[in-house]
VEXDREN-2710 file (C-alpha; in Angstrom, 1 decimal):
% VEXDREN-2710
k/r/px/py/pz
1/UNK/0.0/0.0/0.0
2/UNK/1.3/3.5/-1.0
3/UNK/-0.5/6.4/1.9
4/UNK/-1.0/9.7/0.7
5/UNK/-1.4/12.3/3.8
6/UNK/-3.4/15.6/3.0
7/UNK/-2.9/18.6/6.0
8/UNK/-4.5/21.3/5.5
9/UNK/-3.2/24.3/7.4
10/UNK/-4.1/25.3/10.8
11/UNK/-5.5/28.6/11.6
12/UNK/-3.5/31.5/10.3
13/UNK/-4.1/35.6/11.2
14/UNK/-6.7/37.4/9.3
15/UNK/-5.7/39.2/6.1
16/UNK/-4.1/42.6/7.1
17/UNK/-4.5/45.7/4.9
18/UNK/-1.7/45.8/2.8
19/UNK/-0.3/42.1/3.4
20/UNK/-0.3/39.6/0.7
21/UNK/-2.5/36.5/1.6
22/UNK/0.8/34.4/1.1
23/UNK/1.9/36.3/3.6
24/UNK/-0.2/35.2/6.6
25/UNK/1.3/33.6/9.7
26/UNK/-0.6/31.0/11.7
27/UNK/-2.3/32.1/15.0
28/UNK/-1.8/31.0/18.2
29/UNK/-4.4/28.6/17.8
30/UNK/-2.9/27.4/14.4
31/UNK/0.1/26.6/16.5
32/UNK/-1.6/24.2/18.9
33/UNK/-3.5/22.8/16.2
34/UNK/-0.4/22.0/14.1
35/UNK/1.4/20.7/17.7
36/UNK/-1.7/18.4/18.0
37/UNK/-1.6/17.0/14.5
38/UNK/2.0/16.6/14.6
39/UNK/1.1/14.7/17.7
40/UNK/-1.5/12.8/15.9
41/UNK/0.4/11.8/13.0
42/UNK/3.5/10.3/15.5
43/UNK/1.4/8.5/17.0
44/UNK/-0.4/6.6/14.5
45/UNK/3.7/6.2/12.9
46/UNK/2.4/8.5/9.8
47/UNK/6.0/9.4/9.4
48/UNK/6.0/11.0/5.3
49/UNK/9.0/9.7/3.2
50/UNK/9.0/12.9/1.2
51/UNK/6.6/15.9/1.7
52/UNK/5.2/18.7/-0.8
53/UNK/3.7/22.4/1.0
54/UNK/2.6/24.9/-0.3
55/UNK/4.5/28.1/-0.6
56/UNK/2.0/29.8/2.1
57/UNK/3.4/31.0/5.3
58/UNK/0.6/29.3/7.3
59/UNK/1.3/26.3/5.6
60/UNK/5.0/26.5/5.8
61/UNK/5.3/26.7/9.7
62/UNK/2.5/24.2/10.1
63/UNK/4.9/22.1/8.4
64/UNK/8.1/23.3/10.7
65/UNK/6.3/22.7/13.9
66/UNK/4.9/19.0/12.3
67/UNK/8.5/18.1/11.4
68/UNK/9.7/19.5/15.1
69/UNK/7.9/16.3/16.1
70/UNK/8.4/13.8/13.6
71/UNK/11.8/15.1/12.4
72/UNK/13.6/16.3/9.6
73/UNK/12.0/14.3/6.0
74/UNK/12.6/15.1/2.5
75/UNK/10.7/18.5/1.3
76/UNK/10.0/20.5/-0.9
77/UNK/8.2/23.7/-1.9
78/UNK/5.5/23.4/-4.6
79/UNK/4.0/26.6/-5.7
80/UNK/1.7/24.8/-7.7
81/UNK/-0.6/23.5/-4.4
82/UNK/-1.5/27.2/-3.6
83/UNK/-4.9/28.1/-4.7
84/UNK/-5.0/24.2/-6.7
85/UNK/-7.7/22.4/-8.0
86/UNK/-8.0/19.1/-7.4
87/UNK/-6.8/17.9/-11.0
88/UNK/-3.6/19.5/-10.6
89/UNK/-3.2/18.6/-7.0
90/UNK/-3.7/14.9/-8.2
91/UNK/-1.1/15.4/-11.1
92/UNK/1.3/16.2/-8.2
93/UNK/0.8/13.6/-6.4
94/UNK/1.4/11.4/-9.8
95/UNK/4.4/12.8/-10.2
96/UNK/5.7/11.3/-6.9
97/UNK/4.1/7.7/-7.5
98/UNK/6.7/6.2/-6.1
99/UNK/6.7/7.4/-2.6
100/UNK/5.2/5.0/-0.4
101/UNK/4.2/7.5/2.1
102/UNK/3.8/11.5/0.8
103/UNK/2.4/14.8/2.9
104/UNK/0.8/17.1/0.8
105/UNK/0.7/20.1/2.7
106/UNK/-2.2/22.8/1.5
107/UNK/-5.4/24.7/1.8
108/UNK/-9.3/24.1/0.9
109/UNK/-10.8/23.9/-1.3
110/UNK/-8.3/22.2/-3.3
111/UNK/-7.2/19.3/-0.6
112/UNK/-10.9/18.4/0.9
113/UNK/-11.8/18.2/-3.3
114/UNK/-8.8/16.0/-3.8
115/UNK/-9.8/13.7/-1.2
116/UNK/-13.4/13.4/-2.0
117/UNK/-12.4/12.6/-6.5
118/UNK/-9.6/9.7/-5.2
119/UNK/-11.5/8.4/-2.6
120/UNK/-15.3/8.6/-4.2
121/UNK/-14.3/9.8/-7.4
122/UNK/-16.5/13.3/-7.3
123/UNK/-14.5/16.0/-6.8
124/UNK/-18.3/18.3/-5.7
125/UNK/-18.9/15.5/-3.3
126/UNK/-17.0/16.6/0.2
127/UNK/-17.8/17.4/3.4
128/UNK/-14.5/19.5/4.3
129/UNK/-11.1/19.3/6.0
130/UNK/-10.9/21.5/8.9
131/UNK/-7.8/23.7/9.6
132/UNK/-5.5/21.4/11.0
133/UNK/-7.4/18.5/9.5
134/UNK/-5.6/15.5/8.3
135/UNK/-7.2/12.8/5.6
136/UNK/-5.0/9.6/5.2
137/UNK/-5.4/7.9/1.7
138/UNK/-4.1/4.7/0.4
139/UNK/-3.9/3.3/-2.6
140/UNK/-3.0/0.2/-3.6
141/UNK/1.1/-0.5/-5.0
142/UNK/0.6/-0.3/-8.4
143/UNK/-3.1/2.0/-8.7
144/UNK/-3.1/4.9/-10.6
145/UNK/-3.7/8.1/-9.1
146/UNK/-7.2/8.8/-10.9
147/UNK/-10.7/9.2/-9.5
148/UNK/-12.1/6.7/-6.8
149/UNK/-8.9/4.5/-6.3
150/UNK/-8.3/5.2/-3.3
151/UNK/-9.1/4.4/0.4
152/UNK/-9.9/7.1/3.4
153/UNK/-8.1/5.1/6.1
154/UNK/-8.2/7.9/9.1
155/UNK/-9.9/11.3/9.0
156/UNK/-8.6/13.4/12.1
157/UNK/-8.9/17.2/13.3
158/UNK/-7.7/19.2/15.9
END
């Protein structure tokens, strides 16, 4: 089984006037909610081989204080998974077919979509990731990543 491990960012600062949305930092809430899934994620051993964030602040220290926990794991940045839909998002995730275990690090709509098309196969059909939400997908070794193949193994939120 490969896993694919969607976070969606926790809670980040309201827009300011005059700062780019890019820009904003996670709240104090968004920090315990990003200590709690990095909490989460250790102890159900959902250690990624390789993760992909977004090139969002909030999403960028959500990912820093995860790691804090489960330590340092291959990253990178993918500018791509800001403001994705959920074809593109999927094409991503192709790309890195052969990790057994990735972290896609993001925002909504584009991650709660993405779960809903390769778990149901209809992208319109979700019901939402929270911030600080995590949705675990597996798919068999050798499925494609298209519509419907795979699994929603654990659905957690802070």
């Amino acid at each position: 089984m490969r896993e694919l491990i969607l976070l969606r960012h926790a809670h980040a600062e309201p827009a300011a006037p005059g700062r780019s949305d890019l820009d904003r930092p996670l709240s104090a809430d968004g920090h315990a909610e990003a200590e709690a899934a990095a909490r989460w994620l250790q102890q159900h051993k959902l250690i990624p081989d390789c993760v992909l964030c977004s090139p969002a602040r909030r999403t960028r220290e959500s990912l820093e204080i995860v790691l804090a926990t489960l330590g340092y794991v291959d990253q990178r940045l993918e500018l791509a998974i800001y403001d994705a839909t959920p074809g593109t998002l999927a094409a991503l995730v192709d790309a890195h077919r052969d990790v057994d275990r990735l972290l896609l690090v993001g925002h909504n709509p584009g991650l709660e979509r993405l779960a809903a098309l390769l778990h149901s196969g209809q992208s319109g059909d979700y019901r939402g990731i929270p911030p600080g939400g995590i949705a675990v997908l597996e798919f068999a070794t050798e499925a494609a990543i298209e519509p419907g193949a795979a699994t929603l193994s654990a659905f957690w939120w802070p």
